[in-house]
VOGU-3710 file (C-alpha; in Angstrom, 3 decimals, decimal comma):
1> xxxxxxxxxx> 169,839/163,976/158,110  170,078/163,066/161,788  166,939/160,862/163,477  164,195/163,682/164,149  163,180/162,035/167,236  166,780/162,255/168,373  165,735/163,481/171,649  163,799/160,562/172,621  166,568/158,033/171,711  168,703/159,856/173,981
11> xxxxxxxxxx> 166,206/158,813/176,912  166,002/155,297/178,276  165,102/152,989/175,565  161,873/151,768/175,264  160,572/148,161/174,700  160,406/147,684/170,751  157,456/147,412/169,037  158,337/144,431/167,835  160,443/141,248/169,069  163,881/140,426/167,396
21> xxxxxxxxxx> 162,952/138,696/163,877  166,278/136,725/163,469  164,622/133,727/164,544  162,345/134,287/161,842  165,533/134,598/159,099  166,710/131,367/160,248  163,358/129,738/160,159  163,344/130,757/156,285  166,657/129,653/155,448  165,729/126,006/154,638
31> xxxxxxxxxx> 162,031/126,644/153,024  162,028/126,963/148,943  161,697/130,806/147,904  158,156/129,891/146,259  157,046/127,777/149,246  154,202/129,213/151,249  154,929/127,935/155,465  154,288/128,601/158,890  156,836/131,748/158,761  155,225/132,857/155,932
41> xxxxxxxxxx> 151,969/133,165/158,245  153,311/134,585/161,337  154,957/137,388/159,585  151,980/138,364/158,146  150,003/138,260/160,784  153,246/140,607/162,408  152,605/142,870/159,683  148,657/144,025/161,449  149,935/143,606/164,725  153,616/144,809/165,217
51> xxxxxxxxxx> 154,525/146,050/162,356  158,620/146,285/161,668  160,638/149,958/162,014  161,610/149,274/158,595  157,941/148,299/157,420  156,555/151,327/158,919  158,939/153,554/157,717  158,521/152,323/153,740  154,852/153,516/154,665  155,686/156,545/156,591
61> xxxxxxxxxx> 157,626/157,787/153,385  154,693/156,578/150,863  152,045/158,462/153,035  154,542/162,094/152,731  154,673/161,549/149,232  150,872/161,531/148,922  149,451/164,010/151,519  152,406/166,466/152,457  150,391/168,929/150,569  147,481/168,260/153,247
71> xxxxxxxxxx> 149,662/167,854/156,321  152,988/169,475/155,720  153,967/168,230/159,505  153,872/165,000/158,324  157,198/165,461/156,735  159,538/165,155/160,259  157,841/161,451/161,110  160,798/160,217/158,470  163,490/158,476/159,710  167,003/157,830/158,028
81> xxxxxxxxxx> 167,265/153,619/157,963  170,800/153,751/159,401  169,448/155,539/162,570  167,032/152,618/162,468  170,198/149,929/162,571  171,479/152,383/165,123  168,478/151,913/167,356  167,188/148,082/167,456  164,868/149,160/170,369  163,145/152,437/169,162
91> xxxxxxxxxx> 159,679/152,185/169,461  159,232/154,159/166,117  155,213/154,033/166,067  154,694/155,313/169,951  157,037/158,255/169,068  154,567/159,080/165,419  151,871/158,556/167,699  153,278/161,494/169,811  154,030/163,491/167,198  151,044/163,310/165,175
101> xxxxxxxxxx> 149,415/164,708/168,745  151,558/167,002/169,333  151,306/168,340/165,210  146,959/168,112/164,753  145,377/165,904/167,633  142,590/165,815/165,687  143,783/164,051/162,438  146,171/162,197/163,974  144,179/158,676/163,964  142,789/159,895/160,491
111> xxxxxxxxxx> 147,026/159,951/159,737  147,280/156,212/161,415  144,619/154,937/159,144  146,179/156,214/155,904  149,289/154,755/157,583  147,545/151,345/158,328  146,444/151,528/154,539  150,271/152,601/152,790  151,434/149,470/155,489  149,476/147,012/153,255
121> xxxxxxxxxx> 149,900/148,601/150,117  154,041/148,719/150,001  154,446/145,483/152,030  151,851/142,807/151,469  153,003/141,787/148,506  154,289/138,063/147,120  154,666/135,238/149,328  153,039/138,035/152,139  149,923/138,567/149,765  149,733/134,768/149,302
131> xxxxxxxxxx> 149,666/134,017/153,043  146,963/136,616/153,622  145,043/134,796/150,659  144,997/131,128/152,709  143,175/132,616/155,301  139,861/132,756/153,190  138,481/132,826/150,020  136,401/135,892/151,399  136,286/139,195/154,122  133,838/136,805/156,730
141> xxxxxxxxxx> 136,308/133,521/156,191  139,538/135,799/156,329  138,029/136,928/159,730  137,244/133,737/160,994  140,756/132,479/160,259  142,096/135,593/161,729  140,759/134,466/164,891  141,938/131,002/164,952  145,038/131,055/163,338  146,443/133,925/165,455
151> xxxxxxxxxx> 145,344/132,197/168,482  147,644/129,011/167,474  150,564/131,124/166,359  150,468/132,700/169,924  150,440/129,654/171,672  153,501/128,509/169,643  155,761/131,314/169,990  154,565/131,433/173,878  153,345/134,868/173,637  151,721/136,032/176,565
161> xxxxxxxxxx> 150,633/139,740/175,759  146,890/140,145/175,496  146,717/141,011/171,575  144,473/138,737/169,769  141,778/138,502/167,377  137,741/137,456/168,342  135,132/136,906/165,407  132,615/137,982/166,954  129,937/137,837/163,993  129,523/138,570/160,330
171> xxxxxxxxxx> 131,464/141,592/159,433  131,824/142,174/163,009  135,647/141,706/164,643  137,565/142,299/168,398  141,190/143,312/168,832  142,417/143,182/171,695  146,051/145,395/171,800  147,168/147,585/175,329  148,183/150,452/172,462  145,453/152,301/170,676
181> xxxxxxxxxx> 147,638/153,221/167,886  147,615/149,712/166,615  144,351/149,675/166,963  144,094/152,842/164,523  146,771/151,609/162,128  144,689/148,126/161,861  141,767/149,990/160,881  143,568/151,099/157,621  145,346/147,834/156,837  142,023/145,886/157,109
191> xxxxxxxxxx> 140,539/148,383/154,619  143,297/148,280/152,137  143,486/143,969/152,552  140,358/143,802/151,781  140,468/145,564/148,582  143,965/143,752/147,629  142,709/140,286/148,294  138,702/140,864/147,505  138,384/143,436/145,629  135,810/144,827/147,479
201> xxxxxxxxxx> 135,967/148,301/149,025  134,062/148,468/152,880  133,237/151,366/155,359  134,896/150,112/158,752  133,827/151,579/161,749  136,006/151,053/165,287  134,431/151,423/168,550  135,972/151,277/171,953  134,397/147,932/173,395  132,588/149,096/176,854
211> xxxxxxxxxx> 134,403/148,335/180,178  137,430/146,609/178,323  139,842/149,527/177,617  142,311/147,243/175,629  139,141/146,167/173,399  138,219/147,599/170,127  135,675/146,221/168,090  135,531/146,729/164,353  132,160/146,800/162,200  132,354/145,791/158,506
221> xxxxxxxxxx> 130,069/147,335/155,717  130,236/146,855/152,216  128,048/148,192/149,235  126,157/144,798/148,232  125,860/143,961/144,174  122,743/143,403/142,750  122,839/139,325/142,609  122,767/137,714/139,642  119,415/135,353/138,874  121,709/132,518/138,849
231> xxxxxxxxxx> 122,743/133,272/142,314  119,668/134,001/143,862  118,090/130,530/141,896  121,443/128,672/143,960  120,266/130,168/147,193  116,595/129,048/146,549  117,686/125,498/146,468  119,880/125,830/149,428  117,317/127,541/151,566  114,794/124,180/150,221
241> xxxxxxxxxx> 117,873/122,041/151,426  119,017/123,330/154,702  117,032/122,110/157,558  115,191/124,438/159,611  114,208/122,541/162,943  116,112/119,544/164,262  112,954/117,165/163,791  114,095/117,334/159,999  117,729/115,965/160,705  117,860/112,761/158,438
251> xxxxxxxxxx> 120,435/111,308/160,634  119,170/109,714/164,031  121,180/110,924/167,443  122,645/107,009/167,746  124,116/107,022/164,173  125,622/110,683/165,050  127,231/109,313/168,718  128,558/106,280/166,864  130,338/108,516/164,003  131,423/111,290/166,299
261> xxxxxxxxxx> 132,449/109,327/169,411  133,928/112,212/170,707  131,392/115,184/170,248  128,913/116,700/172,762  125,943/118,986/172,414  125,021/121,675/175,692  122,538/124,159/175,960  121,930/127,735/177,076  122,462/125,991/180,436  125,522/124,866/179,126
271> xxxxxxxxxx> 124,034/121,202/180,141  125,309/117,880/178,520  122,133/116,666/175,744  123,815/114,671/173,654  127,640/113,087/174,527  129,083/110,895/171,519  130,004/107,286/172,074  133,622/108,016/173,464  132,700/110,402/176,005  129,677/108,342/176,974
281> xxxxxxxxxx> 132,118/105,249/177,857  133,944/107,526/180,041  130,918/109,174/182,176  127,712/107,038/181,228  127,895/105,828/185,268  128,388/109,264/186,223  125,721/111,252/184,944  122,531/110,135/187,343  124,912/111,154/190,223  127,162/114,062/189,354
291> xxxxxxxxxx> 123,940/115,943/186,804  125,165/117,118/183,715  126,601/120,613/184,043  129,891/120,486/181,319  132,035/122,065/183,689  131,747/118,811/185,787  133,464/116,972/183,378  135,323/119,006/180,804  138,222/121,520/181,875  138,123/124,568/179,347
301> xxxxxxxxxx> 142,094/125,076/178,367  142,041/126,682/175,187  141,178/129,394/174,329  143,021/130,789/177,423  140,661/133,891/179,409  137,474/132,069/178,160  134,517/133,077/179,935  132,283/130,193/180,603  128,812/131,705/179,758  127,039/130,600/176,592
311> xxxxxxxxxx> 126,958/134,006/174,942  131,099/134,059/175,298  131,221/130,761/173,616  129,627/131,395/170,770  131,768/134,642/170,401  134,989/132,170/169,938  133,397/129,343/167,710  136,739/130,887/165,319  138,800/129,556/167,445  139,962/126,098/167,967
321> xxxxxxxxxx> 139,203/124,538/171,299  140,943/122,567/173,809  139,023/120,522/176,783  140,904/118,199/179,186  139,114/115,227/181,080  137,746/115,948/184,697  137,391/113,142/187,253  134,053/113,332/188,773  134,043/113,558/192,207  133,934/109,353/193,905
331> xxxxxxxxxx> 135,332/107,973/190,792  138,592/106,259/191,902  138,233/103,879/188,763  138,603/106,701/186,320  142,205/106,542/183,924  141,423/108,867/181,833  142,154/112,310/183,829  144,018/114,505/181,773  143,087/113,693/178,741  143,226/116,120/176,107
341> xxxxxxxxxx> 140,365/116,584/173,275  141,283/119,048/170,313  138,152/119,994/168,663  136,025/123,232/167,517  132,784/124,197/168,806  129,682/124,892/166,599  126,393/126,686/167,227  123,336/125,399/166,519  120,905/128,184/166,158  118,009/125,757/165,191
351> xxxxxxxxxx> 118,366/124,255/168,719  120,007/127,300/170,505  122,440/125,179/171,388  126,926/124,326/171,183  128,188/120,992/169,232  131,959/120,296/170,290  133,260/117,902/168,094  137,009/116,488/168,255  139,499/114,129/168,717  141,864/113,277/171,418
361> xxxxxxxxxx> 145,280/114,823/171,227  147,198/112,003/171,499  151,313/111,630/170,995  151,273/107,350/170,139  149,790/104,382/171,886  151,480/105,023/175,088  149,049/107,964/175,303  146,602/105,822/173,930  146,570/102,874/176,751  147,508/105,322/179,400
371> xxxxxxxxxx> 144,533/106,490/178,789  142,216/103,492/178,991  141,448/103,914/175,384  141,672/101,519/172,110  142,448/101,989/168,650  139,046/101,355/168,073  137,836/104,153/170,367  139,087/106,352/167,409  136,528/106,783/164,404  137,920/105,530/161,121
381> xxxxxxxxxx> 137,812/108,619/159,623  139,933/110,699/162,040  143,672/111,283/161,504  144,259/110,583/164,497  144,482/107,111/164,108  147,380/107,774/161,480  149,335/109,864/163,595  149,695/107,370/166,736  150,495/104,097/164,147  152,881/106,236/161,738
391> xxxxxxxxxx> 154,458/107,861/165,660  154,753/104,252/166,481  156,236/103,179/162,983  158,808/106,507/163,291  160,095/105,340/166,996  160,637/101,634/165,405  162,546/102,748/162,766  164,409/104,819/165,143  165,045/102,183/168,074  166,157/99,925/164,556
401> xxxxxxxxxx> 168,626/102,990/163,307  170,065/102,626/167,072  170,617/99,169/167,148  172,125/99,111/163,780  174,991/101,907/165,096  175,021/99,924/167,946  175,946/96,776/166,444  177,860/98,777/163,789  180,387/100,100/166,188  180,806/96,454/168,190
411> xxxxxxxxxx> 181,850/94,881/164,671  184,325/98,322/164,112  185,694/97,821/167,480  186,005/93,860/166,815  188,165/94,538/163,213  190,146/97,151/165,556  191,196/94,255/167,697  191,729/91,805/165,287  193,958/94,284/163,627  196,050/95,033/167,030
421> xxxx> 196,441/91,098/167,281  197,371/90,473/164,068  200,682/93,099/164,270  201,523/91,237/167,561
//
């Protein structure tokens, strides 16, 4: 049976739907069958937001199987896999996008969702299923990884398009895509995850976002269980536990600076209140001059498009943060510009206010001293400290390896000429 979009792959090619996943073949060449990695992640996280030819065609042919009857239209999306192979390029979703409008414009994102749904259900299976599954133990966590993860894998692979993922709340989640009919096909593989990996079946709702026509925000609702006496006796005690007002914070502000030297709190304002004892080394002299607006000191880098307004902050609290060092204005003694602090941001509802807390992103003491920093400026109980003395240890070993070669091929080239004197 020839390709039924035939006509269109006669045109000018489009740009695929997806990028070339070779490098993603070779990547997996090296990792145990049964060991869950990187790759493993990024290819599921392909699977919601560029789905394969193939991939969509295993679903296109489960969905004709089940609802033909319903839509017999539905039948000419199918495409042969060898005019797949034929056709690296084809953008195989915009052209059942056009289709299903062309066929009924009015179920045609009813179509994508059951396609979304069949997507999940014939692919997300083994070491797929399991990477899904490390995202959360539940639908709010697998969210809030969504958002964080994604935004790291993006950054890796350099990706530059605009598609990415924003917790915005409980049960409450942003895509950002420039083509709605991912947007509809999401819908339907976020439905059927969530019963795969949960068990739990929830009404999602999409809504355009307004005045962002690439944003689409989803709204989660499930059918809440009666809870058991046990777990409402549980919540009791953590409700008893949980502080309500920051006067009932057991810990005093000096003991918190001293074992997060490199946190800061800001309010509504987005106004430095609290700095930890790293960051207070670095701008203690500052402050009476320069006030204490963040932005002053702290360069927002990550995530990239952030919006510096309170509100917009709280929105990415998912996502993992990146702040580089600013040199306040007159400061000509200041070494530290540049310097990079990986961290996440928390909100404090009690206090209507954001705690950053992190570590600087450091590659080994080089970074360290260029920095006008000490060992000691890093708490004991970040990993940071490991990675700079185990980088140092590795470069060691290394500049030993060398030598050893080194000397190695003098002695080689010694016996060589020992050998050529000898025969004369």
């Amino acid at each position: 049976m020839a390709c039924p979009f035939a006509r269109r792959l006669e045109q000018p090619v489009r740009q695929a739907s997806v990028a070339d996943a070779h490098w993603i073949e070779d990547d997996l060449t090296d990792i145990p069958d049964d060991a869950l990695a990187l790759t493993h992640l990024q290819l599921a996280i392909q699977l919601l937001t560029a789905p394969s030819n193939d991939d969509i065609n295993v679903a296109i042919t489960s969905v004709i199987k089940k609802y033909s009857a319903r839509w017999p239209g539905i039948i000419n999306l199918k495409v042969q896999p060898e005019n797949l192979v034929l056709y690296p390029n084809y953008d195989y979703l915009a052209d059942i996008q056009e289709s299903l409008l062309e066929m009924d414009e009015v179920s045609a994102s009813e179509i994508l969702v059951l396609l979304g749904e069949e997507l999940i259900t014939s692919c997300c299976s083994g070491i797929i299923e399991r990477a899904f599954r490390c995202l959360g133990g539940d639908l709010q966590e697998f969210l809030s990884s969504l958002d964080g993860v994604y935004d790291v894998l993006k950054l890796q692979e350099e990706d530059v398009t605009d598609t990415g993922f924003v917790c915005a709340g409980e049960g409450e989640l942003i895509f950002t895509s420039e083509r709605p009919v991912i947007a509809w096909l999401l819908l339907g593989s976020l439905k059927a995850l969530t019963k795969t990996l949960y068990g739990i079946d929830v009404s999602i709702t999409i809504e355009p976002v307004v005045g962002e026509p690439k944003m689409y925000r989803y709204f989660f609702t499930q059918k809440h269980e009666q809870e058991s006496s046990e777990e409402e006796e549980d919540e009791e005690i953590i409700n008893k536990v949980v502080p309500s007002t920051v006067a009932d914070l057991k810990m005093s502000p000096a003991t918190f600076c001293k074992a997060f030297p490199w946190h800061f709190i800001m309010n509504e304002s987005l106004e430095l209140v609290q700095m930890g004892k790293g960051f207070t080394k670095l701008y203690k002299s500052s402050l009476p001059t320069h006030g204490r607006l963040a932005t002053t000191y702290f360069l927002f880098k990550r995530p990239m498009g952030l919006s510096l307004k309170f509100r917009e902050i709280v929105r990415r609290t998912n996502t993992p943060f990146l702040i580089a060092l600013k040199v306040p204005a007159g400061r000509s003694d200041f070494s530290s510009e540049g310097l990079e602090i990986k961290g996440q941001m928390v909100f404090c509802p009690e206090s209507n206010s954001l705690l950053f807390i992190g570590s600087p992103f450091l590659d080994g003491l080089d970074g360290l001293t260029c920095n006008g920093l000490f060992i000691s400026d890093i708490p004991l109980h970040d990993a940071t400290r490991e990675v700079i003395l185990v980088g140092e240890q590795a470069r060691a070993q290394d500049g030993l390896r060398r030598r050893m070669d080194k000397l190695k091929s003098s002695i080689e080239e010694g016996n060589v000429a020992v050998m050529k004197e000898r025969k004369k």
